[in-house]
C-alpha atoms as a printed R data frame, in Angstrom:
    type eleno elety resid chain resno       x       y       z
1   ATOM     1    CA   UNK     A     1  -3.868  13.153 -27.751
2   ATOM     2    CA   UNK     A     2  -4.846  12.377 -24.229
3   ATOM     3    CA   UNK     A     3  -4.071   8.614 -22.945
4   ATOM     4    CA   UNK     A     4  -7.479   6.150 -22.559
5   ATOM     5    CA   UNK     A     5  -7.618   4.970 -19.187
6   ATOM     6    CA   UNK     A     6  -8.749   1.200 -18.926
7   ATOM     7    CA   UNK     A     7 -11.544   1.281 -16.314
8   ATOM     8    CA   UNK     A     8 -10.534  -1.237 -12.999
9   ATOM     9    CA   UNK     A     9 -12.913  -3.867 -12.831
10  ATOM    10    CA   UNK     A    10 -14.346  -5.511  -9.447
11  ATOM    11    CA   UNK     A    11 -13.120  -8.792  -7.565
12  ATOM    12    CA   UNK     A    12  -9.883  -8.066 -10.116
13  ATOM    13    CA   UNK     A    13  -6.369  -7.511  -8.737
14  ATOM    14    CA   UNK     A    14  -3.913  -4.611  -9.380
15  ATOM    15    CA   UNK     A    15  -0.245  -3.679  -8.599
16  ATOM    16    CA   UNK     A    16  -0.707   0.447  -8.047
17  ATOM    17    CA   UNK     A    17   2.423   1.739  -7.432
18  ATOM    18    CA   UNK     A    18   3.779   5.909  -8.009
19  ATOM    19    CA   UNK     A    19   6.465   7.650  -7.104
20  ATOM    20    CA   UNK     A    20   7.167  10.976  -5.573
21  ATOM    21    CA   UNK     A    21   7.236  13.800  -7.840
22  ATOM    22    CA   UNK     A    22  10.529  14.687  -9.878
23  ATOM    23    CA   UNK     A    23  11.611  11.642  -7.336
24  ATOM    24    CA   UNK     A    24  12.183  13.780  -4.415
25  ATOM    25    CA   UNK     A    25  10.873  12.264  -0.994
26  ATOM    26    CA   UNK     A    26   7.320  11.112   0.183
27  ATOM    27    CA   UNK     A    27   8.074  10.301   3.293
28  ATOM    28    CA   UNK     A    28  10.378  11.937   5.339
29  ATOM    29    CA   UNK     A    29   9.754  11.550   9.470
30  ATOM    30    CA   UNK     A    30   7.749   8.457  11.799
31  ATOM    31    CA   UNK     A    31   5.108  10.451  11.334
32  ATOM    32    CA   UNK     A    32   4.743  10.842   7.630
33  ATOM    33    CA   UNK     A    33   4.592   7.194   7.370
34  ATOM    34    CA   UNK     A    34   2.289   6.490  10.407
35  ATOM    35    CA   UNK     A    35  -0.186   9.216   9.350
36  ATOM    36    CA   UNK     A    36  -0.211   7.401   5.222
37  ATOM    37    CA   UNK     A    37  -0.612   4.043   7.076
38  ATOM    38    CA   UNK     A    38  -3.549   5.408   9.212
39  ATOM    39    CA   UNK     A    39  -4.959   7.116   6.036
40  ATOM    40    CA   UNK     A    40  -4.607   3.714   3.956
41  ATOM    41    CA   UNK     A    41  -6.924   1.787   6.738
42  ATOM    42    CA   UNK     A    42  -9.148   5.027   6.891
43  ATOM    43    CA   UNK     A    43 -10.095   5.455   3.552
44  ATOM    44    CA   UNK     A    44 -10.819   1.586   2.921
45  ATOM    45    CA   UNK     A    45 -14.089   2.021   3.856
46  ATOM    46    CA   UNK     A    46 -17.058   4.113   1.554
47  ATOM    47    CA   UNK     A    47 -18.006   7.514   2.344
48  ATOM    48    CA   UNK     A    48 -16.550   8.277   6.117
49  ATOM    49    CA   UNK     A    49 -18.054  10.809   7.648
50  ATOM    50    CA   UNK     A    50 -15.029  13.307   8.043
51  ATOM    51    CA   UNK     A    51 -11.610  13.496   6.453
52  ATOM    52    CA   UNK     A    52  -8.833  11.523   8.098
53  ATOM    53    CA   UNK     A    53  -7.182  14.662   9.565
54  ATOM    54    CA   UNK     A    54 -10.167  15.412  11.458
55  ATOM    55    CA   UNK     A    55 -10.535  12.285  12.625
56  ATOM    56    CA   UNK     A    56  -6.911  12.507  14.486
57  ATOM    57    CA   UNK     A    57  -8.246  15.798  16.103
58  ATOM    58    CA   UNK     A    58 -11.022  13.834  18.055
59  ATOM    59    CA   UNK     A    59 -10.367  12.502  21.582
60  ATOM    60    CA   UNK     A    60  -9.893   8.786  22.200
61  ATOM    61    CA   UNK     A    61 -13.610   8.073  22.847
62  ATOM    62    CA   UNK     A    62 -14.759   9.790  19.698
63  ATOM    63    CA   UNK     A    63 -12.103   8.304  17.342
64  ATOM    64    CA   UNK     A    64 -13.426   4.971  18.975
65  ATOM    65    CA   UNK     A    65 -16.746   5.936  18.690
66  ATOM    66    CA   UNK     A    66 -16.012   6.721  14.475
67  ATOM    67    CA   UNK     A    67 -13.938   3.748  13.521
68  ATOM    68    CA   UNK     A    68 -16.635   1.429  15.045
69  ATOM    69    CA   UNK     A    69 -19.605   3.441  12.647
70  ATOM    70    CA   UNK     A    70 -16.596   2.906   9.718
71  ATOM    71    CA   UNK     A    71 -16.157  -0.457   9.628
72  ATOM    72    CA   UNK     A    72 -19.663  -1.304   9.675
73  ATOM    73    CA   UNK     A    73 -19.747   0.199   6.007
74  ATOM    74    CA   UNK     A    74 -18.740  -2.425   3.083
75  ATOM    75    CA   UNK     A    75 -15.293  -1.621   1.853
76  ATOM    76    CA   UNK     A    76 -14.318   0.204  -1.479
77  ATOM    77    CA   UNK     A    77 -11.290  -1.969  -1.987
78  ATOM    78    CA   UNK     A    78  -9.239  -4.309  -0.116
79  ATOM    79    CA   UNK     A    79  -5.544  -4.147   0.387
80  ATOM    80    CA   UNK     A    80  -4.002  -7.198   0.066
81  ATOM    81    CA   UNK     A    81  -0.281  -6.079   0.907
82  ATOM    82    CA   UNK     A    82   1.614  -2.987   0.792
83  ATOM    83    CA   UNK     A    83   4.949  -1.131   1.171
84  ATOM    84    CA   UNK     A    84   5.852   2.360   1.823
85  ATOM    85    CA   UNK     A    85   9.715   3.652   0.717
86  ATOM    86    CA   UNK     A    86  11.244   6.590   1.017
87  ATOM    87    CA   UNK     A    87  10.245   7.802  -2.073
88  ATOM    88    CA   UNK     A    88   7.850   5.981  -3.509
89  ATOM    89    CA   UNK     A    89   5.057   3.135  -2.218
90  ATOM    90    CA   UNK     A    90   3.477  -0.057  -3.883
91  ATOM    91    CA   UNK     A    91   0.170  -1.376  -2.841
92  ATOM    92    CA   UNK     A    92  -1.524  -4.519  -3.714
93  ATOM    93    CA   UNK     A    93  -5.305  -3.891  -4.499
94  ATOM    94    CA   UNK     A    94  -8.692  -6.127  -5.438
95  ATOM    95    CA   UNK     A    95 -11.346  -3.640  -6.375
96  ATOM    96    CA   UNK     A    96 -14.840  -4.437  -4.408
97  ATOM    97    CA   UNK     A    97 -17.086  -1.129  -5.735
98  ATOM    98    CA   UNK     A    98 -17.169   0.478  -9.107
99  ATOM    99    CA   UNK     A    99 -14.566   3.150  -9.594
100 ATOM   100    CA   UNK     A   100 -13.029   1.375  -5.708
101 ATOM   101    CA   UNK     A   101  -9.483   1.693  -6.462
102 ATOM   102    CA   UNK     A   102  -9.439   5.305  -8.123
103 ATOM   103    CA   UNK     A   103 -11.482   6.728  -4.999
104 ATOM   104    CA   UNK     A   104  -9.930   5.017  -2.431
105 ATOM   105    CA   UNK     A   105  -6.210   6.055  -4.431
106 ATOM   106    CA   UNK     A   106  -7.551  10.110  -4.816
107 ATOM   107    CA   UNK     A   107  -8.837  10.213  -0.959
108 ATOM   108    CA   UNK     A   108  -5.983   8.804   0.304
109 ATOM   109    CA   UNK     A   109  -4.001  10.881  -1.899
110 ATOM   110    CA   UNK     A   110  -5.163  14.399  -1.257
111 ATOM   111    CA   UNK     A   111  -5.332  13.742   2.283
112 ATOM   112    CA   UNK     A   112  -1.447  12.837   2.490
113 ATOM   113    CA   UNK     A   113  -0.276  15.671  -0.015
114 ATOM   114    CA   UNK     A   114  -2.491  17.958   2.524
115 ATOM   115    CA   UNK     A   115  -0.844  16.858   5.403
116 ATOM   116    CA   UNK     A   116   2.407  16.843   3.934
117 ATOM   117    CA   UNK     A   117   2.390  20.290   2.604
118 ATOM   118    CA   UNK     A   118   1.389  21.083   5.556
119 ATOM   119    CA   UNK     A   119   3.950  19.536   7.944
120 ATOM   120    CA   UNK     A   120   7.058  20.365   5.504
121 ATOM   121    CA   UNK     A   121   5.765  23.846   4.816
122 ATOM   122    CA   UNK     A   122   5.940  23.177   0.824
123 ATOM   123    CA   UNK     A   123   3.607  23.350  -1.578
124 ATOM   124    CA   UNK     A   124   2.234  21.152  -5.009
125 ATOM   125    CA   UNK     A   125   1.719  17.748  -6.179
126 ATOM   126    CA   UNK     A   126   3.683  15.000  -3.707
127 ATOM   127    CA   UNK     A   127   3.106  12.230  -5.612
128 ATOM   128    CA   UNK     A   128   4.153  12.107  -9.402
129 ATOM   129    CA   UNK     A   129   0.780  12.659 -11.223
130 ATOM   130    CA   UNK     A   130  -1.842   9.908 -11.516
131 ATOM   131    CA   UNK     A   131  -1.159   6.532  -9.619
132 ATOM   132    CA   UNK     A   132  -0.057   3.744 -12.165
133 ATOM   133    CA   UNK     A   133  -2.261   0.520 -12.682
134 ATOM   134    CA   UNK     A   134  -1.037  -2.830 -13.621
135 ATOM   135    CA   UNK     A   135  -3.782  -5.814 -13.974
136 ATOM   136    CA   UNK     A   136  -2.580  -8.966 -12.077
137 ATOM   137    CA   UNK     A   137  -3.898 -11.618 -14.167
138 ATOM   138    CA   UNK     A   138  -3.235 -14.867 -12.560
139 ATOM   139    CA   UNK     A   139  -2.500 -16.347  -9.127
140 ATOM   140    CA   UNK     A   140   1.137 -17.049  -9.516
141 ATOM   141    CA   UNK     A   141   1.503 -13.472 -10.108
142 ATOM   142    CA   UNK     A   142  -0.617 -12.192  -7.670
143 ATOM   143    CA   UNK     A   143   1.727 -14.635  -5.416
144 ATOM   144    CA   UNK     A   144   4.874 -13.301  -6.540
145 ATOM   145    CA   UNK     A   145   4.024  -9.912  -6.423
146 ATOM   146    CA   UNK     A   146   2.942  -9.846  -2.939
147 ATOM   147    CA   UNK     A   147   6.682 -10.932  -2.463
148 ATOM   148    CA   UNK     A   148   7.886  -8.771  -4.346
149 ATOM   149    CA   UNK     A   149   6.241  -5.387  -2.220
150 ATOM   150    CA   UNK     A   150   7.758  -7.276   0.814
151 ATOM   151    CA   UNK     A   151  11.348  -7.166  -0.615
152 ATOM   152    CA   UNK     A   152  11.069  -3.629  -1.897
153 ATOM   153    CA   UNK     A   153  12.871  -2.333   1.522
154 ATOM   154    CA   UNK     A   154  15.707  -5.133   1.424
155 ATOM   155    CA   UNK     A   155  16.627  -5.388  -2.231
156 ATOM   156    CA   UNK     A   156  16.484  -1.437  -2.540
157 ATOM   157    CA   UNK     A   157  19.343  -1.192   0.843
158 ATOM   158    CA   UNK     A   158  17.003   0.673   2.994
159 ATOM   159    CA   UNK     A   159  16.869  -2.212   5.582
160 ATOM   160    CA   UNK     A   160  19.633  -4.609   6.026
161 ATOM   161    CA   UNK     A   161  18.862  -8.386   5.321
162 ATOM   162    CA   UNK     A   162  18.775  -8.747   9.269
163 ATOM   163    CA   UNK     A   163  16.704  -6.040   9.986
164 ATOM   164    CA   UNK     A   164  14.176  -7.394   7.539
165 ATOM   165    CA   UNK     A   165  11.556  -8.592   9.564
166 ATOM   166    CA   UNK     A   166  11.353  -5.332  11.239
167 ATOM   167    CA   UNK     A   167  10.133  -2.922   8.689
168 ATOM   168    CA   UNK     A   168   7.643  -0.941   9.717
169 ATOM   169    CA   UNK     A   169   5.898   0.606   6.648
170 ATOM   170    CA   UNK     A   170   4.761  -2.670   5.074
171 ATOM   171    CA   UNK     A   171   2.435  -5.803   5.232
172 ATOM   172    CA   UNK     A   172   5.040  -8.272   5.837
173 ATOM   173    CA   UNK     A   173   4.833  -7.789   9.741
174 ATOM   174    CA   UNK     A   174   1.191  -8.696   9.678
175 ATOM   175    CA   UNK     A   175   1.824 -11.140   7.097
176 ATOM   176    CA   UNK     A   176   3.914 -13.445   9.671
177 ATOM   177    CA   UNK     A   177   2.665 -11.577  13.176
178 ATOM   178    CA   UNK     A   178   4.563  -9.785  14.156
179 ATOM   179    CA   UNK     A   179   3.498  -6.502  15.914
180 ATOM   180    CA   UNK     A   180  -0.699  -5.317  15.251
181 ATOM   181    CA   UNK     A   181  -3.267  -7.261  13.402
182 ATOM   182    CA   UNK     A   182  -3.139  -4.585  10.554
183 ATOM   183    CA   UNK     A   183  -5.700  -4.244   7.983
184 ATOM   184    CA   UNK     A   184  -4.752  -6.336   5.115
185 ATOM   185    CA   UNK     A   185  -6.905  -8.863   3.486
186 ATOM   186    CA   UNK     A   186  -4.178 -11.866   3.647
187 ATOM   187    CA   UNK     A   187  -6.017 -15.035   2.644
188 ATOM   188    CA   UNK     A   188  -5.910 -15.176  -0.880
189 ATOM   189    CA   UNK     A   189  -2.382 -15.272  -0.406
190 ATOM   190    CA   UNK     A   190  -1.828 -17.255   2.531
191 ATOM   191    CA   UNK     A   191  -3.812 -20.157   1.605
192 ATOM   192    CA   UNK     A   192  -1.180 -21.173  -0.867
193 ATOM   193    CA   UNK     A   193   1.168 -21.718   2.294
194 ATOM   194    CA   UNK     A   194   0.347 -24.541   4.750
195 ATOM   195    CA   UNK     A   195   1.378 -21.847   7.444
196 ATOM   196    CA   UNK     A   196   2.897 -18.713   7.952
197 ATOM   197    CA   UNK     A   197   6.321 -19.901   8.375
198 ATOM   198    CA   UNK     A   198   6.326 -21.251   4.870
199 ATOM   199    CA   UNK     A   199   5.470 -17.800   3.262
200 ATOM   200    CA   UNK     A   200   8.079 -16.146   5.620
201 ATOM   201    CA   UNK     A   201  10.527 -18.783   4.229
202 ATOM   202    CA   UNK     A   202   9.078 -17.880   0.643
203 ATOM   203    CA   UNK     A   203   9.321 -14.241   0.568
204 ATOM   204    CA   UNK     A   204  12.746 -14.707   2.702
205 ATOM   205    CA   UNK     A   205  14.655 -17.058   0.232
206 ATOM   206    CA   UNK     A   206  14.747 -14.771  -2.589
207 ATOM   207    CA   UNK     A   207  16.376 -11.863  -0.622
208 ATOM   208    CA   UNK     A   208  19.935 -12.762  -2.361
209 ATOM   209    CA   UNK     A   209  17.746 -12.669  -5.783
210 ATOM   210    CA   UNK     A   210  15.378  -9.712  -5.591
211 ATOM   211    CA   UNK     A   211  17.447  -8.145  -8.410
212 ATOM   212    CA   UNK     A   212  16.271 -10.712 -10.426
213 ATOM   213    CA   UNK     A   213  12.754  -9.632 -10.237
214 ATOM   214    CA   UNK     A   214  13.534  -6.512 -11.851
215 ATOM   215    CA   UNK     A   215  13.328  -8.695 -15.449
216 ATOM   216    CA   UNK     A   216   9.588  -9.419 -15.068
217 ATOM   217    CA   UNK     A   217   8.528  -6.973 -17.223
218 ATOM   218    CA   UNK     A   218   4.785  -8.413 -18.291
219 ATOM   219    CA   UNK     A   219   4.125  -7.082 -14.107
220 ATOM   220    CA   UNK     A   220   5.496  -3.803 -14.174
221 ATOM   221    CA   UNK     A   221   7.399  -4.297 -10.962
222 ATOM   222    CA   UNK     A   222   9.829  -1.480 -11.085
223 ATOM   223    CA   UNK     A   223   8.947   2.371 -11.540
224 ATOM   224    CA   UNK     A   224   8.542   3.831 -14.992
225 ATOM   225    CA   UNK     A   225  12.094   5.832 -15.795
């Protein structure tokens, strides 16, 4: 009997998270990552013109020229944070347009598992069937969770605890400025913190205990076995 999808509601909250398939890698070179984090920003915004990897064939002038037509268009979600692992990714999502989070997730989707294929000279799914959905029903959870993406590379060993801060492929670097603006939507999480520093010191003081987090089951947190 085929599962009933619950439909995503606007200006609600959800942890979508996936893994790659048969757990093999989804990310395997700079580039892999920077060309999913360039997709992620791309594909925020409703109906773009071309696909993202025709958009990276245009000169400078004419990607200029594109993004500034983009981001005049209202967005189909908004991400609120976000981490990308070796083999799997998390992103924290509020839905803005009916059906937001499933367009944004197939468009972004199709265009990595293009490019990938492509690049790796392999063929088939990248990404272990649908994306998974998990409501985030109040603000202390919507709180914790965005800590909880921001751990993912520390408490899983593929950053040391000192090398943190320095994680490319996730929000927490725009979360506390370091490096670009980025693209996330931050203040529904940062206006719990009287500054930056505090949230750094929040996410940051539960390195020694991100195992712990792993026994919130109500959230979902880890990846289905």
């Amino acid at each position: 009997m085929p599962q009933i999808r619950t439909p995503l509601v606007i200006d609600h909250y959800y942890h979508i998270f996936n893994r790659g398939v048969a757990r093999q890698p989804t990310f395997l070179t700079r580039f892999d990552y920077k060309y999913a984090l360039g997709a992620l920003e791309y594909y925020l915004y409703s109906s773009p013109q071309i696909p993202y990897s025709q958009f990276l064939s245009l000169g400078s002038t004419e990607q200029q020229n594109a993004k500034e037509s983009l981001v005049k268009k209202e967005k189909i979600v908004e991400i609120i944070s976000y981490v990308l692992m070796p083999n799997h990714f998390h992103l924290l999502l509020k839905q803005t347009q009916n059906e937001g989070i499933s367009t944004f997730m197939s468009k972004w989707g199709n265009s990595y598992a293009r490019y990938f294929n492509a690049k790796h000279k392999r063929v088939g799914p990248v990404f272990q069937g649908r994306f998974k959905s998990v409501l985030v029903e109040t603000t202390e959870q919507l709180i914790h969770l965005s800590r909880y993406i921001h751990l993912n590379p520390v408490v899983s060993a593929v950053v040391s605890e000192n090398k943190f801060e320095e994680y490319e492929w996730s929000s927490f670097r725009e979360y506390i400025n370091k490096g670009s603006s980025g693209f996330c939507s931050k203040n529904c999480i940062l206006e719990h913190f009287r500054d930056v520093n505090e949230y750094k010191n929040f996410v940051e003081d539960r390195i020694s205990y991100g195992k712990e987090l792993e026994k919130i089951k109500h959230l979902s947190f880890e990846l289905d076995e």
